[in-house]
VOGU-3710 file (C-alpha; in Angstrom, 3 decimals, decimal comma):
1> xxxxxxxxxx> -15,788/-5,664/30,475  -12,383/-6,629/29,278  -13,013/-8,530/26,414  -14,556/-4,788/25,329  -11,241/-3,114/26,411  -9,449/-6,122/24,371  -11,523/-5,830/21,613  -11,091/-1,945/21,132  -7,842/-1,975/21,840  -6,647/-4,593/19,692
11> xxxxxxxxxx> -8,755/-2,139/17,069  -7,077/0,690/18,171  -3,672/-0,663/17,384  -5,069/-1,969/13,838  -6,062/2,081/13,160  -2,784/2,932/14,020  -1,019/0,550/12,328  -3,274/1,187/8,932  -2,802/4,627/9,354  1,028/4,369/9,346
21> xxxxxxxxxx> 0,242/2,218/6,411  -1,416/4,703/4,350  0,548/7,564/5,194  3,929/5,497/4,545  2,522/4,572/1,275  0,934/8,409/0,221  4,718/10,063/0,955  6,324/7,048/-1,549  4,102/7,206/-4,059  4,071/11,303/-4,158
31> xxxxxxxxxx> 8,016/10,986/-4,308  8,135/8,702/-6,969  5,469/10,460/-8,896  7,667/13,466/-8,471  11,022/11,818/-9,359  9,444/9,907/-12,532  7,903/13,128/-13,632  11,652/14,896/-13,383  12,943/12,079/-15,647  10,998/12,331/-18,493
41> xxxxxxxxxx> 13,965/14,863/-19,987  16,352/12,332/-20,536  14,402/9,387/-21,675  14,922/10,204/-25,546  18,684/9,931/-25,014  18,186/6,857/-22,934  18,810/4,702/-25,876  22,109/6,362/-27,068  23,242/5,636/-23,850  22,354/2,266/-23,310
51> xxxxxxxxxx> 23,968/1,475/-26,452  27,433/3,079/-25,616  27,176/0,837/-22,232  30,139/-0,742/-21,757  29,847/-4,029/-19,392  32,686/-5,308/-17,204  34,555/-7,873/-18,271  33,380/-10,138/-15,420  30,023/-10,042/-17,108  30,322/-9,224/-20,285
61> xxxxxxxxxx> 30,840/-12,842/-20,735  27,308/-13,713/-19,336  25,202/-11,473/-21,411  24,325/-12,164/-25,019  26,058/-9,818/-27,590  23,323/-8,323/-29,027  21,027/-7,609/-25,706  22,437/-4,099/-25,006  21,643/-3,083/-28,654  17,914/-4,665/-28,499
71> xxxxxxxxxx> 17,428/-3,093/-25,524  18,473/0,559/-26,832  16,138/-0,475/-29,768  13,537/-1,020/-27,626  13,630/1,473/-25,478  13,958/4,008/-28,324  10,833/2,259/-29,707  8,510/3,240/-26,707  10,389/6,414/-25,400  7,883/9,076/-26,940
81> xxxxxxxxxx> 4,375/6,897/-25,145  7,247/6,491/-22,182  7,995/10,419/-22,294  3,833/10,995/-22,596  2,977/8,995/-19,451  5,944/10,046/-17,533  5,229/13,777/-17,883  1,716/13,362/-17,237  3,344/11,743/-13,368  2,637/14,947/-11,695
91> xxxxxxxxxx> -1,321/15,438/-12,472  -1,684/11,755/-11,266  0,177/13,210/-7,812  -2,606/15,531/-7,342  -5,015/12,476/-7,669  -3,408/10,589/-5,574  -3,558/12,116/-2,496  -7,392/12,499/-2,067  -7,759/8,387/-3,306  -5,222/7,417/-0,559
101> xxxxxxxxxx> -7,588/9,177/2,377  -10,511/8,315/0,520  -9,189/4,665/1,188  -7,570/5,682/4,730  -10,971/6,841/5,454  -12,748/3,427/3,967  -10,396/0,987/5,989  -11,307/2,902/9,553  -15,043/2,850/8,711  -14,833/-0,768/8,068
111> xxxxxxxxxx> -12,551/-1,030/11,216  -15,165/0,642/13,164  -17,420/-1,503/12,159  -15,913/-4,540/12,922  -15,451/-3,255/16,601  -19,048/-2,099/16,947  -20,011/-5,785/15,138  -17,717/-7,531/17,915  -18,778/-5,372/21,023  -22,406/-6,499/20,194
121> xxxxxxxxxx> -21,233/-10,254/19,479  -19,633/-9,698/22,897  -22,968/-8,455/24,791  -25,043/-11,086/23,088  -22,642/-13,941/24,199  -22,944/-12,198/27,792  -26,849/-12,465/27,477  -26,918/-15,841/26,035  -24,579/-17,109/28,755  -26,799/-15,171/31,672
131> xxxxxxxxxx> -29,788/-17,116/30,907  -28,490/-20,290/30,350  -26,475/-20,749/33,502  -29,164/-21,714/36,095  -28,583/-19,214/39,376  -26,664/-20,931/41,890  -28,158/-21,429/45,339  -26,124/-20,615/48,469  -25,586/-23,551/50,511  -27,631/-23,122/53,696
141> x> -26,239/-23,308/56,965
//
């Protein structure tokens, strides 16, 4: 009987801790779906910017001279498919949601499972063990 308690608890504390996991996970990834989706203004200026960067001098000896420029370049190169994905951000956030407790919902079937598969390990074991332990006889007086 306590290997059952153990068992269910131990599962019990698993669906808790998943659940914490999902939710922990839905509330980040709807925030940063909503802050990448707010940002999609100022990417085409991104580039200006980067160019008129000016390092410190403490490390304006370790980067190359030319990086802050390529980087501009690039960045100017892929803003407009940047801009297109990133304002898209917020449809994805209404997908999101139902896949994350479609998956919640997935990973405390399978949990279930497991503790219905172990419970029934558990009673065969007992069985098994029952009928291969030969009843002991009292000693007689």
């Amino acid at each position: 009987m306590a290997y059952y308690l153990l068992t269910w608890l131990v599962l019990g504390l698993l669906a808790a801790l998943w659940s914490l996991a999902s939710w922990a996970f839905h509330s980040l990834a709807l925030w940063t779906v909503a802050a990448l989706g707010s940002q999609a203004e100022g990417l085409p200026t991104l580039g200006a910017r980067l160019s008129d960067l000016q390092l410190p001098s403490w490390l304006a000896s370790w980067v190359p001279e030319g990086l802050l420029q390529g980087l501009a370049e690039f960045v100017d190169l892929f803003a407009p498919l940047l801009k297109g994905v990133l304002e898209t951000m917020p449809v994805l956030g209404d997908w999101l949601s139902p896949l994350v407790w479609l998956i919640w919902g997935l990973g405390i079937f399978l949990l279930l499972l497991l503790g219905g598969g172990l419970s029934l390990l558990l009673k065969l074991m007992q069985s098994k063990a029952a009928t291969l332990v030969p009843p002991r006889s009292l000693p007689s007086a």
